[in-house]
C-alpha positions as CSV (number, residue, x, y, z in Angstrom):
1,X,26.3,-6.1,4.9
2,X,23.2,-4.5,3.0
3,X,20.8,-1.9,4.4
4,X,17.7,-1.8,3.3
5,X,15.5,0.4,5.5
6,X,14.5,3.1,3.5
7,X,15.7,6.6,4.3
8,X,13.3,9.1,5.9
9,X,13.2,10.4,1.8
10,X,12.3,7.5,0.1
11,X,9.3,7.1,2.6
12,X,8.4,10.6,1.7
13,X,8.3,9.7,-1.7
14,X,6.9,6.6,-1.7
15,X,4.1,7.8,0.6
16,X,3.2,10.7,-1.7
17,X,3.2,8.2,-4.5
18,X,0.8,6.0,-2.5
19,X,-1.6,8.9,-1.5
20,X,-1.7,9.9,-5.7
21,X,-2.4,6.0,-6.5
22,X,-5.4,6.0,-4.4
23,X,-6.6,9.6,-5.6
24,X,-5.4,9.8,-9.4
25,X,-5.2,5.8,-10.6
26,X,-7.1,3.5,-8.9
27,X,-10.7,5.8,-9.9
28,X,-9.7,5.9,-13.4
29,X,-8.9,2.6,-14.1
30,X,-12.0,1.8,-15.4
31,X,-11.4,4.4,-18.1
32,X,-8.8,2.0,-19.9
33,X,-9.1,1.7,-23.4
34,X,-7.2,-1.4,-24.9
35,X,-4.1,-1.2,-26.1
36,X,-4.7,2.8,-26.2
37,X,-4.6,3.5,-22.3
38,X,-6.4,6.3,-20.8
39,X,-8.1,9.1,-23.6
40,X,-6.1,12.3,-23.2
41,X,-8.5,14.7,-21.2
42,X,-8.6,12.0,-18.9
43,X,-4.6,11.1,-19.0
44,X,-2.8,15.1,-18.8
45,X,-4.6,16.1,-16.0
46,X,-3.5,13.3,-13.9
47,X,-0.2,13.9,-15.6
48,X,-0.1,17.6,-14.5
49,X,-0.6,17.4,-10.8
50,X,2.0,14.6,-10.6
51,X,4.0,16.9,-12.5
52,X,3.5,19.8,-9.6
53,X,3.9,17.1,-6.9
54,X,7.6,16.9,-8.0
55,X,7.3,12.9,-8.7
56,X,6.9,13.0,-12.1
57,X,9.5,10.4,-14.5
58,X,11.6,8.7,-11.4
59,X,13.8,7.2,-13.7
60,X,15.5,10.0,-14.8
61,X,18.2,12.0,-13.4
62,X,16.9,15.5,-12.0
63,X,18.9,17.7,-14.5
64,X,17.1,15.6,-17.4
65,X,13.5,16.5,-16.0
66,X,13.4,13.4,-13.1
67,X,13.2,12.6,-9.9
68,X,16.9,11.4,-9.9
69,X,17.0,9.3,-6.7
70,X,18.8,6.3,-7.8
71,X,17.5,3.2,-8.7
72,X,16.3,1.7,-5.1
73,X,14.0,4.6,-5.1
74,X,13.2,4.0,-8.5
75,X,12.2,0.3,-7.3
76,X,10.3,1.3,-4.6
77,X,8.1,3.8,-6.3
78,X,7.8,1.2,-9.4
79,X,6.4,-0.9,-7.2
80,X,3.4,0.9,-6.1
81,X,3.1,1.8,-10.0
82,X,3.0,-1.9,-11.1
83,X,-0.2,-1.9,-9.2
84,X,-2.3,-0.4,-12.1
85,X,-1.7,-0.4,-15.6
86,X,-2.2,3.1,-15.8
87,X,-0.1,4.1,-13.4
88,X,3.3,4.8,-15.0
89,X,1.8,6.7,-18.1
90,X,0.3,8.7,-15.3
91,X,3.8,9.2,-13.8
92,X,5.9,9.2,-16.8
93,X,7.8,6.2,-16.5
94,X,6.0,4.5,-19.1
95,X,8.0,1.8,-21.5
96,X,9.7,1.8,-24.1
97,X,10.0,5.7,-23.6
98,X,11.4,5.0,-20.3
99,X,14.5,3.5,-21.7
100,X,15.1,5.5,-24.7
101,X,15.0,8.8,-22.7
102,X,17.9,7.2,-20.6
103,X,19.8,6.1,-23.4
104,X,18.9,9.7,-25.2
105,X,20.4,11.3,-21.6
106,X,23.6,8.8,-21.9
107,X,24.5,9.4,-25.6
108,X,22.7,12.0,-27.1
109,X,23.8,15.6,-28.6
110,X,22.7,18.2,-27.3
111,X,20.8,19.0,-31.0
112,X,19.2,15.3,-30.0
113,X,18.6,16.2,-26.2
114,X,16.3,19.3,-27.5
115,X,14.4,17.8,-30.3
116,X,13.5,14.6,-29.0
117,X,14.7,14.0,-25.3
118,X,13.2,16.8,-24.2
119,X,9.6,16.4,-25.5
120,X,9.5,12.8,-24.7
121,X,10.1,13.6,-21.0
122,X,7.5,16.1,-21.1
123,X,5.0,13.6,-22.6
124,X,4.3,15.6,-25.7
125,X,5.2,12.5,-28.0
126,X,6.0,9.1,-27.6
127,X,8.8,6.6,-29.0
128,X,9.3,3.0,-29.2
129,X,12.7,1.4,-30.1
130,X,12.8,-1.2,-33.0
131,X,15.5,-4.0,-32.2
132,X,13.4,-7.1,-32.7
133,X,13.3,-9.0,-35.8
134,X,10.9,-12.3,-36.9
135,X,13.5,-14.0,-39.0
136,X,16.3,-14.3,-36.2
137,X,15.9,-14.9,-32.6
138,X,15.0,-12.0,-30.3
139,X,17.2,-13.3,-27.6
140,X,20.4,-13.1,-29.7
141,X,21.0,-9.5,-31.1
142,X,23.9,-10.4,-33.1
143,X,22.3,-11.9,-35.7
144,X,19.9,-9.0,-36.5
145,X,19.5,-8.6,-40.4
146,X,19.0,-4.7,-40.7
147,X,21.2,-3.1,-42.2
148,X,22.3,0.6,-42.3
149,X,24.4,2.0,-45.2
150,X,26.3,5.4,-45.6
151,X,25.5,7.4,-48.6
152,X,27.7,10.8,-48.4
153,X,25.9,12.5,-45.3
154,X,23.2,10.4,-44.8
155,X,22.2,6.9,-43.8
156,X,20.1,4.4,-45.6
157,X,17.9,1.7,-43.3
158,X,16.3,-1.3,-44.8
159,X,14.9,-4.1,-42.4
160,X,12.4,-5.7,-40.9
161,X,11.2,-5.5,-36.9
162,X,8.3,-6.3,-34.7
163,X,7.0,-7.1,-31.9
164,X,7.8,-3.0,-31.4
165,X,5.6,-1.4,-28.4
166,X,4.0,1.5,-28.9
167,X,4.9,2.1,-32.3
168,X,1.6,2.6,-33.6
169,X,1.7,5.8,-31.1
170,X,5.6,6.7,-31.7
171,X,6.7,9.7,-33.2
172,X,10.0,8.3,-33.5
173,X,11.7,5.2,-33.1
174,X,15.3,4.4,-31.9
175,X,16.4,1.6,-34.7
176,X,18.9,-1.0,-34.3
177,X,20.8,-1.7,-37.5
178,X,24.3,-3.3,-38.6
179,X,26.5,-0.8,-39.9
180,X,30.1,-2.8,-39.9
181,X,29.2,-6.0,-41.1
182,X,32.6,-6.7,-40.7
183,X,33.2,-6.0,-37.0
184,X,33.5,-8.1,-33.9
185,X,29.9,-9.5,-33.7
186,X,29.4,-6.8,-30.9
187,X,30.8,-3.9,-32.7
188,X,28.7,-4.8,-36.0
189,X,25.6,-2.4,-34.8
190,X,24.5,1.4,-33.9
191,X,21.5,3.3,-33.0
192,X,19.4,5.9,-34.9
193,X,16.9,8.2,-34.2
194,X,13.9,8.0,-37.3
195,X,11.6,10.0,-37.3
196,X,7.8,7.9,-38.1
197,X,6.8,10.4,-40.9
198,X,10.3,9.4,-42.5
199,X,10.2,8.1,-46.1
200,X,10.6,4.2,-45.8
201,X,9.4,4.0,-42.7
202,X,6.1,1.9,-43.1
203,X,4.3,0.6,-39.8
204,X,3.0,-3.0,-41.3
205,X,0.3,-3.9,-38.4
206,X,-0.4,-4.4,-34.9
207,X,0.3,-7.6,-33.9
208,X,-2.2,-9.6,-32.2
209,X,-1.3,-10.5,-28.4
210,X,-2.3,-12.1,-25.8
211,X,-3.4,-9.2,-23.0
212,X,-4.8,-5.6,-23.4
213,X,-2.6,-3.3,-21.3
214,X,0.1,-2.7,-23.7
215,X,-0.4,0.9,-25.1
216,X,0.4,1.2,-28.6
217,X,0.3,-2.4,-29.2
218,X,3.1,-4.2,-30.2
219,X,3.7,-3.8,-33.9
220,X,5.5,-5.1,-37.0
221,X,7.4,-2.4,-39.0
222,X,9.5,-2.4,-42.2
223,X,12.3,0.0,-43.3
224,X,12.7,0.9,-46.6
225,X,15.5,2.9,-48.2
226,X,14.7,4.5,-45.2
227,X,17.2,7.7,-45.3
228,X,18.4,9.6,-42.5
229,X,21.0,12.4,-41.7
230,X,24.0,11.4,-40.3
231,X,23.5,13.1,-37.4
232,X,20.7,10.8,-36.6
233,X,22.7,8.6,-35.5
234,X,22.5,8.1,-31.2
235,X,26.0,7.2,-29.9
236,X,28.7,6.0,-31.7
237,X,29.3,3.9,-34.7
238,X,29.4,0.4,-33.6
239,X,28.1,1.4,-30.4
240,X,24.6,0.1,-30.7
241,X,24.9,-3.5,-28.7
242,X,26.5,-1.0,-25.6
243,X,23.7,0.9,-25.5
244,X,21.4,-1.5,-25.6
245,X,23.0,-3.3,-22.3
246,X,23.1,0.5,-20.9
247,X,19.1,0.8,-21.0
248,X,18.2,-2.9,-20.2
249,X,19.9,-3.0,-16.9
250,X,17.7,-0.7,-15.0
251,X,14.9,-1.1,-17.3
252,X,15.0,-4.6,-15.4
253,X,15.1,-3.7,-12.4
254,X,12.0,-1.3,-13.6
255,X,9.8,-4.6,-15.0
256,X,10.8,-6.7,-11.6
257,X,9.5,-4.0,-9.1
258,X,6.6,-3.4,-11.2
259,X,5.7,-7.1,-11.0
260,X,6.2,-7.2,-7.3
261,X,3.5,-4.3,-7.5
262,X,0.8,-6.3,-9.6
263,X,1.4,-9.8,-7.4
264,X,1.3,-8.3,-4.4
265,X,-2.0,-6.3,-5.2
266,X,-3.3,-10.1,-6.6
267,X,-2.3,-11.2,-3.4
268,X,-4.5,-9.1,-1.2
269,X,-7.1,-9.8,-3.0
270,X,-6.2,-12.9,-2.8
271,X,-6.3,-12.7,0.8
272,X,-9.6,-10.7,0.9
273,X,-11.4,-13.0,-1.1
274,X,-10.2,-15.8,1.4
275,X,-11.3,-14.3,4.1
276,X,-15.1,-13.4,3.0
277,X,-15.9,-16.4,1.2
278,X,-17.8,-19.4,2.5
279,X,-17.8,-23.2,1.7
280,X,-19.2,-26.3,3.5
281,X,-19.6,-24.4,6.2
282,X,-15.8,-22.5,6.5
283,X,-14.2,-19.7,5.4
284,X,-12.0,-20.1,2.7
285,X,-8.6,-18.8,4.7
286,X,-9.4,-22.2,7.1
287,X,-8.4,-24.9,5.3
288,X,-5.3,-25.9,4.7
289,X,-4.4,-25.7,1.0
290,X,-5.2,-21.9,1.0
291,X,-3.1,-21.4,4.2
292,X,-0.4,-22.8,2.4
293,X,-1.1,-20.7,-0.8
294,X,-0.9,-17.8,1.2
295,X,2.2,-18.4,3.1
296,X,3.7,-19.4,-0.1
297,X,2.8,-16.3,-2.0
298,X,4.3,-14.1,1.4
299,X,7.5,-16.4,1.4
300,X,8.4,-15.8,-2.5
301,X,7.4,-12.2,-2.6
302,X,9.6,-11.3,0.4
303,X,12.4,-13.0,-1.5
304,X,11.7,-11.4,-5.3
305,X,11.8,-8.1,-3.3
306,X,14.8,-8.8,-1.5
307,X,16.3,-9.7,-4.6
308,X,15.5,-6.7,-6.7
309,X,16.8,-4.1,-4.0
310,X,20.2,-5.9,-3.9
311,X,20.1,-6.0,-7.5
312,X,19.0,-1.6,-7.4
313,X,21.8,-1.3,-4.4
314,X,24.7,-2.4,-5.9
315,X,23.8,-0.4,-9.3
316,X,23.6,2.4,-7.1
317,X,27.4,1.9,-6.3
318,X,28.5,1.6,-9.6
319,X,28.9,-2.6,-9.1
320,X,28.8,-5.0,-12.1
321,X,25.1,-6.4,-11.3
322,X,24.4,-8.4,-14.6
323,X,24.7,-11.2,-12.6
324,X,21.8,-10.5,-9.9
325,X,19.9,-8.3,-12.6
326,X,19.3,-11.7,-14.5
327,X,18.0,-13.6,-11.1
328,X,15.7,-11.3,-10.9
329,X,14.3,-11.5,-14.1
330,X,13.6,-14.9,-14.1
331,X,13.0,-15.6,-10.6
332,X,10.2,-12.5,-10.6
333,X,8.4,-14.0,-13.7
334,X,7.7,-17.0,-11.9
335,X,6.6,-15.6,-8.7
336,X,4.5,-13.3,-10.5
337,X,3.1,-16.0,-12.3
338,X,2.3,-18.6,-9.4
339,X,0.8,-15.5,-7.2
340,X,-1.5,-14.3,-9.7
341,X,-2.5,-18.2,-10.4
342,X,-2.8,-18.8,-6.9
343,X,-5.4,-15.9,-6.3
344,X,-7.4,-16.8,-9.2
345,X,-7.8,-20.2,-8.5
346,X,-8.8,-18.5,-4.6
347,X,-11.3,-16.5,-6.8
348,X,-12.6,-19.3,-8.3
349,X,-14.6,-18.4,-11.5
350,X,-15.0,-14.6,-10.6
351,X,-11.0,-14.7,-11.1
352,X,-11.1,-16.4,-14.7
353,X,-13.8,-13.7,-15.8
354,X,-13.4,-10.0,-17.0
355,X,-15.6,-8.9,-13.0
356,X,-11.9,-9.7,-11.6
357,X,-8.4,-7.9,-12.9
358,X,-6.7,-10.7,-12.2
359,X,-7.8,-12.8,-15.5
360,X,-6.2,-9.6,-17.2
361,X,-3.1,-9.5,-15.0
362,X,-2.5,-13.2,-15.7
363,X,-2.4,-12.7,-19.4
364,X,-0.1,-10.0,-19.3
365,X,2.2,-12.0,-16.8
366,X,3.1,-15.0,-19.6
367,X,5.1,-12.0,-21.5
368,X,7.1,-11.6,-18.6
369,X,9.3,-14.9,-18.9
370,X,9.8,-13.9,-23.0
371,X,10.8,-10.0,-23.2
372,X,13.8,-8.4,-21.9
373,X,15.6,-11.8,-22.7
374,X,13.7,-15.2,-21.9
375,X,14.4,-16.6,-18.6
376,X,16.5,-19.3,-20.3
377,X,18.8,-17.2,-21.5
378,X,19.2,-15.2,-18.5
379,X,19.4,-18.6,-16.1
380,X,22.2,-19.6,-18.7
381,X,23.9,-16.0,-17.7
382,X,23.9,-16.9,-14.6
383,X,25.1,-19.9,-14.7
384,X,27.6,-19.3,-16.5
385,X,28.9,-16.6,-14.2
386,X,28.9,-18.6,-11.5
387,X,30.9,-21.3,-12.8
388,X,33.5,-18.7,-14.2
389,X,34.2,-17.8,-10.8
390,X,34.2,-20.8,-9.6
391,X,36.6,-21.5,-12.0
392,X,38.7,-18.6,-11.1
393,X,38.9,-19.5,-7.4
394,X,39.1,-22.9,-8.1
395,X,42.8,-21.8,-10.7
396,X,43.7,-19.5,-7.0
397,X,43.3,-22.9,-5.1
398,X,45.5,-25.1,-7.5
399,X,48.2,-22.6,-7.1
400,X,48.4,-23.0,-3.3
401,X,49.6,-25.6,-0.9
402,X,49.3,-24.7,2.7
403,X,45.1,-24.8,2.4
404,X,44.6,-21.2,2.1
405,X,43.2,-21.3,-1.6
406,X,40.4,-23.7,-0.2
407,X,39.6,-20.8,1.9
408,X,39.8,-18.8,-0.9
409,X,37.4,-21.0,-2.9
410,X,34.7,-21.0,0.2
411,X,35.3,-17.4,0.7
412,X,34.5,-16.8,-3.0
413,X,31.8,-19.2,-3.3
414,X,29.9,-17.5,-0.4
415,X,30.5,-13.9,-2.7
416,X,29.0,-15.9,-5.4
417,X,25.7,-16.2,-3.1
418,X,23.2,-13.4,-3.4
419,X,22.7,-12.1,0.6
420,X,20.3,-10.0,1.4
C-alpha cells in the first residue's frame, strides 16, 4: 500500500516555499513582461534569497547545486510554483533548463559539467533544447530530419527545428540530430551541446503563440554547416532517443504538479468569486450548477494529485512508471482545462478579460494537451500497456488447468489499476 502523508521534511519545505510565494511572487507578478518574464533587477534579487533559504533548483540532486529530495518533494513544491508564472524562474526550476541540467548531471563530462552545467544551475545563462522539427511530427522523434556528420574531430549539424522555448534567450542549445542513419530507428540519434554564437547556428523567429508566459518565446531555428567539436557531443553516440526519455519522465511529473498549482489557485478564486457575487437575489455558491462546478473541480483535483504522487513515488523507487507518467499527462491537461473553464465561466466576463489571470491561464492551458507528447499519443501508451499485460496474464492463464491462472489474470489486472 502507498503512503502519502508527507514527512515532517517535506512540510518544512513546502511551508518555507509557501511563506517565499506570498513574500517574493505573488507582489511581483504584475512586473511580468511577455514572453521576457520578470527584468533582471527585479528577477536576481528574488533569486538570491531563495538561493540563501536553501530551496533554490529542487529538481536537482544536492551535489549538482539542488535540493535533491526526490521527486515527491519535487511535486509538492512544483505545485505551489505552478501558482504563478514567475515562480520557478524565481526558484530555478524553470523549463527547458530544468531538463537539460538533469540530462547534463546524467551524461555529461566533467569538461561539460564546468562549462555549461554549472552556470546554468547558477542562473547565469540559459538553454533551450532543439528536438522539434515542422516537416515531421513532433510526437514521433524517429523521423527527425537533422542530421549530424563527422568530419575528422568535429561534427557538422544541418536541420531545421522550432517550436524551441527560450531560444531567443539560450546561450546554448542541446540539439537532437541523426548520426547513424543506419541504426535501429532508436539508435539513429545523439545529443550535442552548440553553443548560440556558433557559426550556422541562425535563430529564424519567434513564433507566434497563443499565451504570454512563455519566456523566451518559442522559436524556429535553422542549422547550417553548423560545426562543433567532438567533444560537444552529450552522451553517447546513438544515445540521443535514451536521453531524451531520461529528462521527459520527471519533467512530467514537473508540468502535472505545476498544473495542479495553477487549477487549484483558479479554483479558489473560483470559489471566492462564488461566494461574493450576487444574482436575482442569491449568491452565486446557492444554486445548483455552481455547487456542482465546485464539487466537480474538488473531486478531479483530488484525483490528478493522487495520480501524480503515485506516479513521483514509484520513480522514487526506481519502478518502471511510463505507464502512470502518461495518465498523468493526459488526465492533468484535461482537469486543468475544465477547472480553469469552470472558474471563468463563475467569473463571468471579468474572467474572459485581462482584470482576471484566469483568461491568461486558460490560453496557456490548450498547450498542455500538445507538448511533452499529445495526450493521444500518450493514451495510446497506455493502452497499449495495459493490453500487453493483459496479454501476458492472459498466455499464464492458458497454460493452467486447475483455475489458478484466472487468479492470476484478476491478480494482475488489479496491478494494472493505478491505487492510490
Amino acid at each position: 500500500m502507498y503512503d502519502f502523508s508527507p514527512s515532517a521534511e517535506q512540510v518544512r519545505v513546502v511551508e518555507r516555499v509557501r511563506a517565499l510565494m506570498d513574500e517574493l511572487v505573488y507582489p511581483n507578478e504584475s512586473q511580468l513582461v511577455p514572453h521576457r518574464g520578470l527584468p533582471r533587477d527585479v528577477l536576481k534579487p528574488l533569486q538570491a534569497r531563495v538561493k540563501v533559504e536553501g530551496l533554490w533548483a529542487a529538481h536537482l540532486p544536492a551535489e549538482a547545486g539542488g535540493l535533491g529530495m526526490g521527486n515527491a518533494t519535487l511535486g509538492l513544491v512544483n505545485e505551489q510554483l505552478g501558482r504563478s508564472p514567475i515562480a520557478p524562474r524565481v526558484f530555478g526550476t524553470s523549463a527547458p533548463d530544468t531538463g537539460n541540467t538533469e540530462i547534463l548531471w546524467l551524461a555529461g563530462t566533467p569538461e561539460q559539467k564546468r562549462t555549461y552545467l554549472e552556470p546554468l544551475v547558477a542562473d547565469e545563462v540559459r538553454s533551450c533544447i532543439a528536438m522539434t522539427e515542422p516537416e515531421v511530427s513532433g510526437s514521433d522523434p524517429t523521423q527527425i530530419r537533422s542530421t549530424a556528420v563527422q568530419d575528422g574531430d568535429a561534427w557538422i549539424i544541418n536541420g531545421h527545428k522550432w517550436f524551441i522555448t527560450n531560444a531567443s534567450n539560450a546561450a546554448f542549445a542541446i540539439v537532437f540530430a541523426i548520426t547513424d542513419p543506419m541504426a535501429a530507428p532508436h539508435r539513429r540519434a545523439s545529443m550535442f551541446i552548440v553553443p548560440t554564437d556558433t557559426p550556422g547556428y541562425q535563430l529564424v523567429r519567434e513564433v507566434p503563440v497563443m499565451g504570454e508566459h512563455s519566456e523566451g518565446g518559442h522559436c524556429e531555428l535553422r542549422f547550417v554547416n553548423c560545426r562543433v567539436p567532438a567533444e560537444n557531443m552529450l552522451g553517447e553516440r546513438g544515445g540521443g532517443f535514451a536521453l531524451a526519455q531520461a529528462r521527459l519522465g520527471p519533467g512530467r511529473i514537473t508540468h502535472c504538479m505545476r498544473w495542479i498549482g495553477v487549477a487549484q489557485r483558479a479554483f479558489e478564486l473560483m470559489l471566492g468569486r462564488a461566494m461574493e457575487r450576487e444574482t436575482r437575489g442569491q449568491k452565486l455558491a446557492d444554486f445548483q450548477t455552481i455547487q456542482n462546478w465546485i464539487a466537480d473541480s474538488a473531486a478531479e483535483l483530488h484525483g490528478f494529485r493522487l495520480m501524480t504522487l503515485h506516479a513521483a513515488w514509484l520513480m522514487d523507487r526506481g519502478a518502471d512508471a511510463r505507464t502512470e507518467i502518461s495518465m498523468i499527462k493526459f488526465v492533468g491537461a484535461r482537469v486543468l482545462h475544465d477547472v480553469l473553464d469552470r472558474a471563468i465561466q463563475v467569473h463571468g466576463a471579468l474572467g474572459f478579460s485581462q482584470d482576471s489571470p484566469l483568461e491568461g491561464w486558460y490560453r496557456e492551458a490548450r498547450a498542455a494537451r500538445i507538448y511533452d507528447g499529445p495526450d493521444e499519443v500518450h493514451r495510446m501508451v497506455v493502452a497499449r500497456q495495459i493490453l500487453k499485460r493483459f496479454g501476458e496474464s492472459q498466455a499464464l492463464a492458458d497454460q493452467t488447468s486447475d483455475g489458478v491462472g484466472h487468479r492470476a489474470v484478476e491478480a494482475d489486472a488489479l496491478a494494472m489499476t493505478p491505487t492510490t
